[in-house]
GUMISE-741562 format. One record per residue (C-alpha): residue number from 1; residue in three letters; chain; x, z, y. Coordinates in pm, whole numbers, plus 50000, padded with zeros to 5 digits. Example, Ala and Ser with C-alpha at 12.3 -4.5 7.8 and 13.67 -1.06 7.14 Angstrom:
BEGIN
{atom 1; ALA; A; {51230; 50780; 49550}}
{atom 2; SER; A; {51367; 50714; 49894}}
! end
This chain:
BEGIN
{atom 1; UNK; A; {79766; 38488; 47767}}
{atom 2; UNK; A; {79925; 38815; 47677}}
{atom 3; UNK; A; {79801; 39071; 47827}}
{atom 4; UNK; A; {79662; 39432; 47668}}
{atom 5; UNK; A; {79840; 39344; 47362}}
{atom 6; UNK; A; {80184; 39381; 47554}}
{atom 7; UNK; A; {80502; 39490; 47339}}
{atom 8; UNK; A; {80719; 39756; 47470}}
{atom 9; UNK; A; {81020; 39858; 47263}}
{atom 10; UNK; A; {81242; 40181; 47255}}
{atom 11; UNK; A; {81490; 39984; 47528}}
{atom 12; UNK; A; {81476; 40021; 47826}}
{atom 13; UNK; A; {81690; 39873; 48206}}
{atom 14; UNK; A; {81965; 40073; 48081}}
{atom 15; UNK; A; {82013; 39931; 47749}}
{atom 16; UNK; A; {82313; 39731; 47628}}
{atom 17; UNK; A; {82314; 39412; 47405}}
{atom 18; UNK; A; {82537; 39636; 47141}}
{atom 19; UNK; A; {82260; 39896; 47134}}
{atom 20; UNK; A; {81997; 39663; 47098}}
{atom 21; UNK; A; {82137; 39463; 46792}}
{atom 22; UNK; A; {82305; 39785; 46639}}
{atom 23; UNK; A; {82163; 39803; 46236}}
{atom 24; UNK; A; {82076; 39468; 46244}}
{atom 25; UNK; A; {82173; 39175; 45991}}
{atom 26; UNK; A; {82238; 38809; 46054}}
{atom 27; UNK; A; {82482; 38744; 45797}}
{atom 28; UNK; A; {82380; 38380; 45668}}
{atom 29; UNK; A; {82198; 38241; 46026}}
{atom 30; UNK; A; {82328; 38017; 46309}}
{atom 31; UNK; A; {82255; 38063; 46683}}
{atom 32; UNK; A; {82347; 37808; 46906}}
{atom 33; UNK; A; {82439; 37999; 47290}}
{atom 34; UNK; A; {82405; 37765; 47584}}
{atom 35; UNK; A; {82645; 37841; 47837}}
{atom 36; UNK; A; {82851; 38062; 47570}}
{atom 37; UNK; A; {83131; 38084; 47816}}
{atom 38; UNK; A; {83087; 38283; 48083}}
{atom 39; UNK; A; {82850; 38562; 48196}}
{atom 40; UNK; A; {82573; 38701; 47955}}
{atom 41; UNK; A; {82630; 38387; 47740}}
{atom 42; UNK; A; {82938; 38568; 47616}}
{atom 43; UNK; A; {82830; 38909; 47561}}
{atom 44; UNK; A; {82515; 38734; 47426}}
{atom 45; UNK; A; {82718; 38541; 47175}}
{atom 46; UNK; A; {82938; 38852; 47088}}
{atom 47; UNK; A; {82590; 39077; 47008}}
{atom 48; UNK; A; {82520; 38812; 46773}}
{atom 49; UNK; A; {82838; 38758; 46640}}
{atom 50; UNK; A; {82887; 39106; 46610}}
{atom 51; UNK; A; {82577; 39149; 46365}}
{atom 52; UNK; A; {82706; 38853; 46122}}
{atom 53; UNK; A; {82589; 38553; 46285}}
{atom 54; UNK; A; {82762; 38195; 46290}}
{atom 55; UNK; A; {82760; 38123; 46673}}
{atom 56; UNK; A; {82811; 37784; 46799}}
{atom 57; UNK; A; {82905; 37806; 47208}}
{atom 58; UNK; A; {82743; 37511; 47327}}
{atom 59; UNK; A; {82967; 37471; 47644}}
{atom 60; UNK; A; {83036; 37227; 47952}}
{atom 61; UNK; A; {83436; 37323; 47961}}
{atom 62; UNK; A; {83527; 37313; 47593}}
{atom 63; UNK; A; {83892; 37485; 47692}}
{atom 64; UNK; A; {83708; 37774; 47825}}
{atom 65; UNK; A; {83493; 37788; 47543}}
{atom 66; UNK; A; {83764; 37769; 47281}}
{atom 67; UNK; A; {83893; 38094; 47469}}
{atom 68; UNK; A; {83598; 38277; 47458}}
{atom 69; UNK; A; {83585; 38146; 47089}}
{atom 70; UNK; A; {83921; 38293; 47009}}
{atom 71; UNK; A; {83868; 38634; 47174}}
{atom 72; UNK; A; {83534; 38706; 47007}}
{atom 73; UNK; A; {83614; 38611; 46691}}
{atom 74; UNK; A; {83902; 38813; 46679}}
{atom 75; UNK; A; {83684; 39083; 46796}}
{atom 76; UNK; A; {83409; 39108; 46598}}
{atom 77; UNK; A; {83573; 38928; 46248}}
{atom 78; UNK; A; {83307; 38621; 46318}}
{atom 79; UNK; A; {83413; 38287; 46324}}
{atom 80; UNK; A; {83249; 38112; 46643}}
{atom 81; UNK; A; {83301; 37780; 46720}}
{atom 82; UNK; A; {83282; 37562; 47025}}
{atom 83; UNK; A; {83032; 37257; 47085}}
{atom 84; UNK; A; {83079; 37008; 47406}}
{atom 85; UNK; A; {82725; 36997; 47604}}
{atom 86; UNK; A; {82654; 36887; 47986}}
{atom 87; UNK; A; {82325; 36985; 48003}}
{atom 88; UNK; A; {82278; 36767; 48305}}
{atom 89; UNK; A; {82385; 36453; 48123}}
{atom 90; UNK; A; {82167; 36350; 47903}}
{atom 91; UNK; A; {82372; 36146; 47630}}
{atom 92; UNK; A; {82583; 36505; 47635}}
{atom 93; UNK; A; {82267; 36628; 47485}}
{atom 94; UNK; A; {82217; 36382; 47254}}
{atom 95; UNK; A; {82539; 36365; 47121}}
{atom 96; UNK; A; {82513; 36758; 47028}}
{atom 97; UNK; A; {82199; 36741; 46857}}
{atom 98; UNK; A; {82345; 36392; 46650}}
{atom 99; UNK; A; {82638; 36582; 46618}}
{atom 100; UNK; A; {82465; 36922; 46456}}
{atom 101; UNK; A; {82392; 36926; 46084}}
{atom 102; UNK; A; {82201; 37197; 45920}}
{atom 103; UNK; A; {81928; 37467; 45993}}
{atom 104; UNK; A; {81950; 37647; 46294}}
{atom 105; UNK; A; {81753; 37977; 46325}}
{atom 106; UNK; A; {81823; 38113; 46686}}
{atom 107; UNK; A; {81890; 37880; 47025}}
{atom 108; UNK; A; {81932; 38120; 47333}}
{atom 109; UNK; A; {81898; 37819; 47648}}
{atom 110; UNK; A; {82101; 38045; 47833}}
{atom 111; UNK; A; {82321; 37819; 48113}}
{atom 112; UNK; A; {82163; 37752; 48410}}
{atom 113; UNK; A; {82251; 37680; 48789}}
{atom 114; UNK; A; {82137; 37825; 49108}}
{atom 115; UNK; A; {82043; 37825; 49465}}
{atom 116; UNK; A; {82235; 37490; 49470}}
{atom 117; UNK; A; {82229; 37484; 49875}}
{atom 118; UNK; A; {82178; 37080; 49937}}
{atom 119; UNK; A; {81946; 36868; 49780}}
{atom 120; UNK; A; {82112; 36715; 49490}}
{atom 121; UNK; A; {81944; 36432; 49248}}
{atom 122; UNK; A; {82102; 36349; 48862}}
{atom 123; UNK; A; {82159; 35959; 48748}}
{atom 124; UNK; A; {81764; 35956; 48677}}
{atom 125; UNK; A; {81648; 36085; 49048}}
{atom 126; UNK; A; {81570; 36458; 48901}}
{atom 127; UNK; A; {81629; 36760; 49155}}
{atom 128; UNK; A; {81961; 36913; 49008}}
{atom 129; UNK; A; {81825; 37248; 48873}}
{atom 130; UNK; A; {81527; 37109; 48764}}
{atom 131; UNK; A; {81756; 36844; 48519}}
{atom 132; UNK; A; {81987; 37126; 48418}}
{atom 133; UNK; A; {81757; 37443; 48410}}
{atom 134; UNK; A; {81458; 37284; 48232}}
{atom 135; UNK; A; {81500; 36903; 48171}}
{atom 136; UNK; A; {81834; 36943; 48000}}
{atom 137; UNK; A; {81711; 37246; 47766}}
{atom 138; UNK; A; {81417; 37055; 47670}}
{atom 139; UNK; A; {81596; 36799; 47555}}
{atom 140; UNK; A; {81807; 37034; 47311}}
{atom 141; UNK; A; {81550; 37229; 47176}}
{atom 142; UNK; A; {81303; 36916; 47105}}
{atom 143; UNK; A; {81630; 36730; 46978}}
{atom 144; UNK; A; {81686; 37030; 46754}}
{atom 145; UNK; A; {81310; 37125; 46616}}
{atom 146; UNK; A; {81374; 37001; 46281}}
{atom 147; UNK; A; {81677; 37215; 46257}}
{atom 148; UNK; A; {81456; 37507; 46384}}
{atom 149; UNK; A; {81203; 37413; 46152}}
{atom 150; UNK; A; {81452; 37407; 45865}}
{atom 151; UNK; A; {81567; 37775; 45911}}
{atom 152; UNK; A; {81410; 38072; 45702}}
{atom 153; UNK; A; {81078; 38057; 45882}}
{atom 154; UNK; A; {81144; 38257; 46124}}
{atom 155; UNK; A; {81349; 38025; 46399}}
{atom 156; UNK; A; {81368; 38155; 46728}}
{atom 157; UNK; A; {81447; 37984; 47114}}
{atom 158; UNK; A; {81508; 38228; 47405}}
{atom 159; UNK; A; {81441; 38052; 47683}}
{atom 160; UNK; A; {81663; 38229; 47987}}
{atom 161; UNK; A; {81406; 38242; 48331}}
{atom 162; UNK; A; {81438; 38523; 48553}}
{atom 163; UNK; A; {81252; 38677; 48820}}
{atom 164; UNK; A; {81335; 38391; 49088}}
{atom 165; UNK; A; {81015; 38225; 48890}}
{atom 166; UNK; A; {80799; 38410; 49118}}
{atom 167; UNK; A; {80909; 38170; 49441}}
{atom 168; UNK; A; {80714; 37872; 49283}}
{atom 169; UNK; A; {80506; 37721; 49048}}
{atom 170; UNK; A; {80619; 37405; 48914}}
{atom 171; UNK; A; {80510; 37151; 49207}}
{atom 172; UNK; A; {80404; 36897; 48985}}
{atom 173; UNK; A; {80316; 36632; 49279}}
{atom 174; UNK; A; {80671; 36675; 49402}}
{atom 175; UNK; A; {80970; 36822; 49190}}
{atom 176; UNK; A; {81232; 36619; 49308}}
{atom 177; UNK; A; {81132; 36721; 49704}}
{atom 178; UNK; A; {81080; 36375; 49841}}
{atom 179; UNK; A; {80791; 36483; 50031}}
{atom 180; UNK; A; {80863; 36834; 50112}}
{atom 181; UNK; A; {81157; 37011; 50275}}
{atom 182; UNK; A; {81450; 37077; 50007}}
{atom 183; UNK; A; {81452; 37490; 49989}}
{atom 184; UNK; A; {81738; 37558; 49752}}
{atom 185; UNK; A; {81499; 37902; 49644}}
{atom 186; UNK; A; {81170; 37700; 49553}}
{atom 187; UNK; A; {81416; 37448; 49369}}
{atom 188; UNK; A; {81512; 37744; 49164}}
{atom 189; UNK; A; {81186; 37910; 49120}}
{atom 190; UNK; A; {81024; 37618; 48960}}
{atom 191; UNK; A; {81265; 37574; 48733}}
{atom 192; UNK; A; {81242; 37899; 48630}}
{atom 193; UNK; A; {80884; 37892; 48596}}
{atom 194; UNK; A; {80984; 37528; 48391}}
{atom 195; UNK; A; {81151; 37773; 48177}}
{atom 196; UNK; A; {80909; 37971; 48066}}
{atom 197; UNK; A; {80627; 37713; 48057}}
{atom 198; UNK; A; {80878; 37560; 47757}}
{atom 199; UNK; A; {80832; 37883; 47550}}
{atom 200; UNK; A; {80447; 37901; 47606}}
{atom 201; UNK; A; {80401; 37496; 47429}}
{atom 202; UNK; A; {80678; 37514; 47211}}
{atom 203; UNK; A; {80546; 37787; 47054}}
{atom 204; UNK; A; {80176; 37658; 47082}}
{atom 205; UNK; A; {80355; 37358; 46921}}
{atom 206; UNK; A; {80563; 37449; 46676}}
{atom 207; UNK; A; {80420; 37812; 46562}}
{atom 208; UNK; A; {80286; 37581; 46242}}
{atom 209; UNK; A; {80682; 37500; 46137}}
{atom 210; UNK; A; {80779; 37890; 46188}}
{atom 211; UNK; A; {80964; 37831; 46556}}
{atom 212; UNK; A; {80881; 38098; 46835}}
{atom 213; UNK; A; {80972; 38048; 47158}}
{atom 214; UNK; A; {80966; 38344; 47396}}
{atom 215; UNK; A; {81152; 38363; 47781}}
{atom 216; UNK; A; {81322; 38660; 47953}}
{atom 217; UNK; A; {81448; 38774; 48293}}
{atom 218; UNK; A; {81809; 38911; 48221}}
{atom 219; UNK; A; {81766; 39130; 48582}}
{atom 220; UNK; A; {82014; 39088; 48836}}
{atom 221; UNK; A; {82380; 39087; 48780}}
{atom 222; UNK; A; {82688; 39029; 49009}}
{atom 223; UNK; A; {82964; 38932; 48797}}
{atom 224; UNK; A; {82859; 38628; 48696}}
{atom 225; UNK; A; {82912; 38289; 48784}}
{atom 226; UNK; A; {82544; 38185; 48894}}
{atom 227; UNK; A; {82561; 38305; 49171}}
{atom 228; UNK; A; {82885; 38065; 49295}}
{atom 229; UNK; A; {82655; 37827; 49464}}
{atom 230; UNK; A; {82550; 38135; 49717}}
{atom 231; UNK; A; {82725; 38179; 50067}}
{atom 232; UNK; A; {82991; 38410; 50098}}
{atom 233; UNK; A; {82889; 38741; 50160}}
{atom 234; UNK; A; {82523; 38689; 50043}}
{atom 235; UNK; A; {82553; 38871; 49727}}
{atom 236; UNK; A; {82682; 39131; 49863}}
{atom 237; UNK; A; {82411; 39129; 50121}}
{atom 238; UNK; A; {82140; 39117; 49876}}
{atom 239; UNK; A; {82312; 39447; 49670}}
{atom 240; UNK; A; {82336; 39696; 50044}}
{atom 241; UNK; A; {81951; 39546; 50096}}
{atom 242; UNK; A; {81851; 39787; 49803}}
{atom 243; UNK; A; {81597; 39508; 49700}}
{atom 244; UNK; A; {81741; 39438; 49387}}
{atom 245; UNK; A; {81938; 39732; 49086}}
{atom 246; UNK; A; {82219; 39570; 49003}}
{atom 247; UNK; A; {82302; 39553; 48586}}
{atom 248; UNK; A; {82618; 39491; 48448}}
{atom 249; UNK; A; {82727; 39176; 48226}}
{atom 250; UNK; A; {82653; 39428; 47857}}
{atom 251; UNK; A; {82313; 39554; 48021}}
{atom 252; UNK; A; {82185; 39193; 48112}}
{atom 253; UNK; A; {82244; 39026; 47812}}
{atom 254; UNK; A; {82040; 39269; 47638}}
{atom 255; UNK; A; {81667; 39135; 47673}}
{atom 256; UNK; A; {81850; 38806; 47526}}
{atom 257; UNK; A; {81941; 38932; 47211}}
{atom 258; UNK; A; {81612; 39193; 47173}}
{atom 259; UNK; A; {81438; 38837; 47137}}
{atom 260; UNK; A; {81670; 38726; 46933}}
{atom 261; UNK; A; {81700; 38973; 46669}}
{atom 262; UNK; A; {81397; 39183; 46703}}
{atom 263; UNK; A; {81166; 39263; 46404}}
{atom 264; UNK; A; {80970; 39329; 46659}}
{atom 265; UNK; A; {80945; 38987; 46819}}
{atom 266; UNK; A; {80856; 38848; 46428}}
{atom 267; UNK; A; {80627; 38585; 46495}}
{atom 268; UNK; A; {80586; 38643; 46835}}
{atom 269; UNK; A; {80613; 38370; 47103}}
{atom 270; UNK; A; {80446; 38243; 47411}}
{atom 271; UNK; A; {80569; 38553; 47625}}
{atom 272; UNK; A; {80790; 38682; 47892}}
{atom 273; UNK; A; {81053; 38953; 47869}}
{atom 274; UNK; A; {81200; 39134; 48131}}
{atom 275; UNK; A; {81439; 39495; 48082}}
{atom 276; UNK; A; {81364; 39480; 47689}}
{atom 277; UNK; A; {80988; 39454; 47719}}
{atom 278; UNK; A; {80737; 39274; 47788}}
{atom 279; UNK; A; {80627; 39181; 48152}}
{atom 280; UNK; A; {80288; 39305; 48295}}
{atom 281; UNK; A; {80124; 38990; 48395}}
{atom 282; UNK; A; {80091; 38991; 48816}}
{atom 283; UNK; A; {79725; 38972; 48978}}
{atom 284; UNK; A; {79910; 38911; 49309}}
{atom 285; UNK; A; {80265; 38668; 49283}}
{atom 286; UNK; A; {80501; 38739; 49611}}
{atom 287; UNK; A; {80853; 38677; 49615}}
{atom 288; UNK; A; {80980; 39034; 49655}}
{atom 289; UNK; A; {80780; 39183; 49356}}
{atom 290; UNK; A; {81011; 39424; 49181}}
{atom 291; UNK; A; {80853; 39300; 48814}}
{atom 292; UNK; A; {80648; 39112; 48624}}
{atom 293; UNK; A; {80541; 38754; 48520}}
{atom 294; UNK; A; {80343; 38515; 48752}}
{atom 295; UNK; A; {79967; 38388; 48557}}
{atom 296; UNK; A; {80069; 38031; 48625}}
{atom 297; UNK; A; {80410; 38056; 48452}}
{atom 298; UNK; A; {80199; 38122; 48109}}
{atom 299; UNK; A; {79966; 37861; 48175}}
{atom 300; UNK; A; {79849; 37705; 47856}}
{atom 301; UNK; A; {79787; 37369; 48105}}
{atom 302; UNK; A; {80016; 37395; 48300}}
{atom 303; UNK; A; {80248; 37456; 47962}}
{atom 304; UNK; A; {80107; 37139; 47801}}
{atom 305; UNK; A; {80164; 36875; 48152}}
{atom 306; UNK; A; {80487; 36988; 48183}}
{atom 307; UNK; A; {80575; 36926; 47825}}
{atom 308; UNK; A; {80430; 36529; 47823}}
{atom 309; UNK; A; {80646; 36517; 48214}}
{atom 310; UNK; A; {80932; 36602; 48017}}
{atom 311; UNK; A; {80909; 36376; 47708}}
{atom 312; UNK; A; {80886; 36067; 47989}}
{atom 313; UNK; A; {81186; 36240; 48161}}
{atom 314; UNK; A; {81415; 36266; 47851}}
{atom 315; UNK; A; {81256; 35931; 47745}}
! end
């Protein structure tokens, strides 16, 4: 578990995606950007785009995501094209990874639901953001190892958590909430925590075929569409509270694309990012910490049941 050896970079809260990638190359490599149609996937996509990258928006509304397509392209003189996923339906999934052909050197799992405020179960009986936060993801980056493993050597998966991880571990004797009162907070949290226990064993995993997998907390931001499952007047309530700094859409994308394109971050994986750096591993976990990265959400076994849970999931 990371700990003493903890990177820090020159970047900072304040810090842009745009600043971040600036004198950076990726002419020749292919990201794939989950959720590339709204929010930080966009400005994610665009950083990457910007510096010469083929971008793929892997997207649930394909007319949005031809739109956000068109305008980035024509911004940044990179061609991006649009690929249909549902990460909450499986055979979406599938079809994408049948349907890509080639080496892929950077997936950024960046889509993602939240605080969904009933207790909702997929076609297979899986808590909602459970099957769309973690079960869905895995079953994109697994499907797409050998296309990882077929990049330069250096393939990278950014696996988007935040700091909602620190409401729960994953409750391995009860995801879907059978037993247990359905808390649309915990729901999120483990799946956050899901989230980063993917980058700790696919990295364990796959560190032999040159794939690093490392997770980030993009920090709070308003103007975005995660937070549409939240009552009215609850965002707002949580930004006069004071409890959380607010970034803006450029600023929260940032920690994204540091993992990304980072020669710092050059096989480097396993680890959890939050404002550009790496998080300072907590010796006490409580909802309202202001930083840092629970012990149980790097768990090397907790990293490794999760992983064999979701191979039965995704069957």
């Amino acid at each position: 578990m990371p700990t003493a050896d903890r990177i820090s970079t020159p970047f900072g809260f304040d810090s842009t995606a745009a600043e971040v990638i600036a004198g950076i190359d990726l002419s020749g490599k292919r990201a794939v950007v989950t959720g590339g149609s709204s929010g930080i996937g966009v400005e994610t996509a665009r950083a990457l785009a910007s510096a010469g990258a083929a971008v793929t928006l892997a997207v649930r509304n394909a007319s949005a995501g031809a739109r956000v397509a068109a305008e980035i392209t024509a911004s940044t003189g990179t061609a991006v094209s649009v690929g249909a996923l549902d990460l909450a339906d499986l055979a979406s999934v599938a079809a994408f990874v049948a349907a890509w052909d080639g080496p892929l050197d950077l997936l950024i799992n960046n889509a993602g639901v939240m605080a969904l405020p009933e207790l909702q179960l997929d076609a297979a009986g899986i808590e909602q953001q459970f099957a769309t936060n973690h079960v869905g993801h895995f079953a994109l980056t697994v499907g797409l190892h050998d296309a990882l493993a077929a990049a330069s050597g250096n393939a990278r998966v950014v696996s988007l958590s935040s700091r909602g991880h620190l409401r729960s571990p994953v409750v391995f004797e009860d995801i879907n909430f059978t037993d247990r009162a359905y808390d649309p907070w915990l729901a999120y949290g483990q799946s956050k925590t899901a989230n980063i226990l993917l980058a700790v064993e696919a990295t364990r995993r796959w560190a032999d075929d040159g794939i690093f997998a490392n997770a980030v907390h993009p920090g709070a931001i308003a103007e975005t569409n995660l937070s549409r499952h939240m009552e009215p007047g609850a965002l707002a309530a949580l930004r006069d509270s004071g409890q959380f700094t607010f970034k803006s859409i450029e600023q929260g994308a940032s920690t994204s694309v540091l993992l990304a394109t980072s020669p710092q971050l050059e096989g480097i994986g396993g680890r959890y990012f939050e404002d550009d750096n790496e998080a300072e591993v907590l010796a006490e976990v409580t909802p309202e910490a202001g930083a840092g990265v629970a012990a149980y959400a790097l768990d090397p076994e907790s990293a490794e049941r999760l992983w064999e849970l979701s191979l039965e999931l995704v069957g």
